[in-house]
C-alpha positions in Angstrom: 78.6 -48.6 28.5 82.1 -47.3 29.6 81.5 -43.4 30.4 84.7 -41.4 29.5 85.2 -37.7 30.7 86.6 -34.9 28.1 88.4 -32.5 29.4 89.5 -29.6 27.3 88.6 -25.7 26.6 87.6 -26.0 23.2 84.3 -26.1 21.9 85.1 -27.5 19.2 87.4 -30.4 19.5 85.3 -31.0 22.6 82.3 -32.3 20.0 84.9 -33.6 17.8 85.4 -35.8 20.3 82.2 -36.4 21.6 81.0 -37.6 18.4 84.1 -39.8 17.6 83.2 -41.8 20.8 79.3 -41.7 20.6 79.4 -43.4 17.2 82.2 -45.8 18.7 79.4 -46.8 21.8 80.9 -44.9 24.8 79.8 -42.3 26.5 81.1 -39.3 26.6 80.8 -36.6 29.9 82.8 -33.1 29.3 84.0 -30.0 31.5 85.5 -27.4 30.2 87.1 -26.4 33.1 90.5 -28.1 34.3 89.7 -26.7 37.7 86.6 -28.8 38.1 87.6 -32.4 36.5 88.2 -33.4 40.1 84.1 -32.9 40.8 83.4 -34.6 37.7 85.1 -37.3 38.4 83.3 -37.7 41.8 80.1 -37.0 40.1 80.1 -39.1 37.0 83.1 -41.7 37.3 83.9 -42.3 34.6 86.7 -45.0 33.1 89.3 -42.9 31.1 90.0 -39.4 30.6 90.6 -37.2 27.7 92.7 -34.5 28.7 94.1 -31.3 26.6 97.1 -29.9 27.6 96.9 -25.8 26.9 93.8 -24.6 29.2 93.6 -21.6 31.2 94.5 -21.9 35.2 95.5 -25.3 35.2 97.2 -26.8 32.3 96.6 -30.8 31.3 100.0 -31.6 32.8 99.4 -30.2 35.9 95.9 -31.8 36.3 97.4 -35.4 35.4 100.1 -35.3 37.8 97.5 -34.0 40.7 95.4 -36.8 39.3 97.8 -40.1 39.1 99.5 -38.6 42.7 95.6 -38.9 44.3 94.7 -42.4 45.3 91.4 -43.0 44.7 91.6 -41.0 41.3 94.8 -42.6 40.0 93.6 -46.1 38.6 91.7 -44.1 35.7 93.7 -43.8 32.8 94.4 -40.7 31.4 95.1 -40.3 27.4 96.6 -36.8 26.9 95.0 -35.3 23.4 97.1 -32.1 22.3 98.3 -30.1 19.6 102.1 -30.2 21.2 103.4 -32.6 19.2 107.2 -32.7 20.2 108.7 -36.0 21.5 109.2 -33.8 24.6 105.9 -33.0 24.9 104.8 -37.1 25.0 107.7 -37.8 27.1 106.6 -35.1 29.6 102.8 -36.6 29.3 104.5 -39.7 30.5 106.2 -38.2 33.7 103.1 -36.6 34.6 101.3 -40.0 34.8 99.3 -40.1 31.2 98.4 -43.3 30.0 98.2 -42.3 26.7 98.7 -39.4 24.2 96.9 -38.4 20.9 98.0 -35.4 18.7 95.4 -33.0 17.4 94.5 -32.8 14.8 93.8 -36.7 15.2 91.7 -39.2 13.4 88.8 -41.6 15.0 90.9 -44.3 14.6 93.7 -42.7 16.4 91.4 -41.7 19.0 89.8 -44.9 19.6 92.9 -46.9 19.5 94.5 -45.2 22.1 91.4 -45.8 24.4 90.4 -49.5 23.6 93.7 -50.6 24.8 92.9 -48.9 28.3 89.3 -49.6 28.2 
């Protein structure tokens, strides 16, 4: 079962989420702290990453670029998932590194599409 990490500050969207990709047969592992993904990732390896972009201390694009600039953590894609929903917004997702980016509010299929094809 591919084991996919959620990474965002809300509660909410967080089992949004979770539930989207239980039903969908992955399995989901969350933090809700973007200071700590990089211990999650050693803990539970997983084989993509949901990442929000607006978090306290350490925003999504910040955590991607940290991410896809380490090498042992940079072969695991990374689909952004954000409110910010400008075409600046994706294209700076795509400097940073993401694989990936789904606007909130989103729908399972837009969700799962943008992980199968990275999965």
């Amino acid at each position: 079962m591919k084991k996919i990490l959620i990474c965002d500050d809300s509660v909410a969207e967080v089992k949004l989420m979770q539930s989207v990709l239980e039903k969908a047969g992955y399995c989901p592992v969350v933090t809700h702290d973007s200071t700590r993904i990089e211990q999650m990732i050693d803990v539970q390896r997983p084989n993509l990453i949901l990442l929000d972009v607006v978090m306290p201390q350490r925003n999504g694009f910040q955590v991607c670029r940290d991410l896809k600039g380490h090498a042992e953590y940079s072969r695991i894609p990374v689909v952004v998932v954000s409110s910010k929903d400008q075409e600046s917004d994706k294209f700076w997702a795509k400097q940073q590194g993401a694989d990936g980016y789904v606007v909130k509010p989103f729908t399972p299929e837009q969700l799962l599409g943008a992980i199968k094809i990275l999965v």
